[in-house]
C-alpha angles and dihedrals in degrees: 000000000000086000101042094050083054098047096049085049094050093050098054090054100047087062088051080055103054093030102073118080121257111240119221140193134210095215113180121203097235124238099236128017118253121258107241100231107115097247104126098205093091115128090233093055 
């Protein structure tokens, strides 16, 4: 019963899991590294 009862929780959490949707980013290597100045106008920023 003990397994039973762990198998049937497992298996509703692993839907929550794979249920929710993946986030992704579009991330681009800049051309030239930012200067460290704390002005915040620089093309990189």
């Amino acid at each position: 019963m003990k397994k039973l009862l762990c198998l049937v929780l497992f298996i509703l959490f692993s839907t929550f899991v794979f249920a929710q949707e993946k986030k992704f980013l579009n991330l681009k290597r800049a051309q030239v590294a930012p200067k460290i100045d704390a002005v915040l106008d620089d093309q990189a920023w």
